[in-house]
KOLVO-762720 format. One line per field, with one value per residue (C-alpha): residue number from 1; residue in three letters; z, y, x. Coordinates in steps of 0.02 Angstrom, whole numbers, padded with zeros to 5 digits. Example, Ala and Ser with C-alpha at 12.3 -4.5 7.8 and 13.67 -1.06 7.14 Angstrom:
BEGIN
resi: [1	2]
resn: [ALA	SER]
up: [00390	00357]
north: [-00225	-00053]
east: [00615	00684]
This chain:
BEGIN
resi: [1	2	3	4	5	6	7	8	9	10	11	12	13	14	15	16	17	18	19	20	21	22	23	24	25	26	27	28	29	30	31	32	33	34	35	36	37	38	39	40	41	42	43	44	45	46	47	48	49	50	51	52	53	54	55	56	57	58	59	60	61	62	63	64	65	66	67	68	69	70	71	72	73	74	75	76	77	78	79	80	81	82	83]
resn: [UNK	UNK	UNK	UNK	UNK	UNK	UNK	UNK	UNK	UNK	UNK	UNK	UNK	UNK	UNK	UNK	UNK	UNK	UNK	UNK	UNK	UNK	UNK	UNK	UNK	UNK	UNK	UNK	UNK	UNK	UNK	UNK	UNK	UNK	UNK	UNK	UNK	UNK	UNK	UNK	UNK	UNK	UNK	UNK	UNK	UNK	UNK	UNK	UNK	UNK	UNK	UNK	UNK	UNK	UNK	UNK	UNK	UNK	UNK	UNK	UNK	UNK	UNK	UNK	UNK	UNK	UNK	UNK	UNK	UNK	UNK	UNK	UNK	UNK	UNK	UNK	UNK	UNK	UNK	UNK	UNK	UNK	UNK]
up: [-02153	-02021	-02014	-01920	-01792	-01771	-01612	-01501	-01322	-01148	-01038	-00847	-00881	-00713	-00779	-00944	-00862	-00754	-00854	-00966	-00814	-00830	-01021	-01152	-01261	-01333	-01381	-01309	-01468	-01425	-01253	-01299	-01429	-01272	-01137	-01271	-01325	-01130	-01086	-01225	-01173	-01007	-01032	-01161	-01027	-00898	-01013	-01036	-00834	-00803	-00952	-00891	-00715	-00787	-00856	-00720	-00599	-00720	-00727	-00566	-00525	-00677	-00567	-00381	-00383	-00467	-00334	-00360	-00345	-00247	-00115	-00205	-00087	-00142	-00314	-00293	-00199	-00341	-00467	-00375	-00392	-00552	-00534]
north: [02894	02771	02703	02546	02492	02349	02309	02167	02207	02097	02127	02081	01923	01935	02136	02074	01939	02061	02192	02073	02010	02219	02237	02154	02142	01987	01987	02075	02171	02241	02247	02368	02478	02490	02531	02667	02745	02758	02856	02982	03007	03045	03142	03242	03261	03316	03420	03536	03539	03619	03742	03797	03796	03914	04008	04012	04095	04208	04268	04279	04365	04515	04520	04508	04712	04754	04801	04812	04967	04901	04742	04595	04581	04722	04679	04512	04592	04733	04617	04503	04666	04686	04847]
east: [-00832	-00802	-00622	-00580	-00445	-00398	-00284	-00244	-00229	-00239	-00361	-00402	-00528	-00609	-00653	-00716	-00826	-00896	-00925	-00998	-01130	-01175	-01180	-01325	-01161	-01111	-00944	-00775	-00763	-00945	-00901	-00755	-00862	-00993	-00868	-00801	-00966	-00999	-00824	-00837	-01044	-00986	-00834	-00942	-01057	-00950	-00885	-01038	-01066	-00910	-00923	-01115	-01028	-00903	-01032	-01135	-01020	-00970	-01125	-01153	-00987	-01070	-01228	-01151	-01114	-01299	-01443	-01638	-01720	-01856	-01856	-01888	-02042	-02103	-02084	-02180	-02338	-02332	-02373	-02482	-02586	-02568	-02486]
């Protein structure tokens, strides 16, 4: 269920015109809807980075203290031989 808005607000015209000049949109109203759609896309986005970032050095704060019982050279030649 999509529920509707409506506002008035004043904008900066030399923005809109520009942003227009950037945008296939045809209308302030789409204009607005556009600019919207893009903020929450990227805020989503950046969203996700930080919480695999988080993740990410998380892990790698679990593995920091583990150590390999063999080099990892020796490991690679191993099974370029096919042990």
């Amino acid at each position: 269920m999509m529920v509707c808005m409506r506002t008035n607000i004043v904008l900066d015209d030399e923005l809109v015109r520009e942003a227009m000049r950037h945008s296939q949109a045809k209308t302030k109203r789409a204009l607005i809807e556009d600019a919207l759609r893009t903020l929450v896309r990227v805020r989503a986005e950046e969203s996700r980075r930080k919480s695999y970032q988080d993740r990410l050095i998380a892990l790698q704060n679990r593995l920091a203290g583990l150590t390999l019982r063999e080099s990892a050279t020796e490991m690679i030649r191993q099974d370029r031989e096919g042990r």
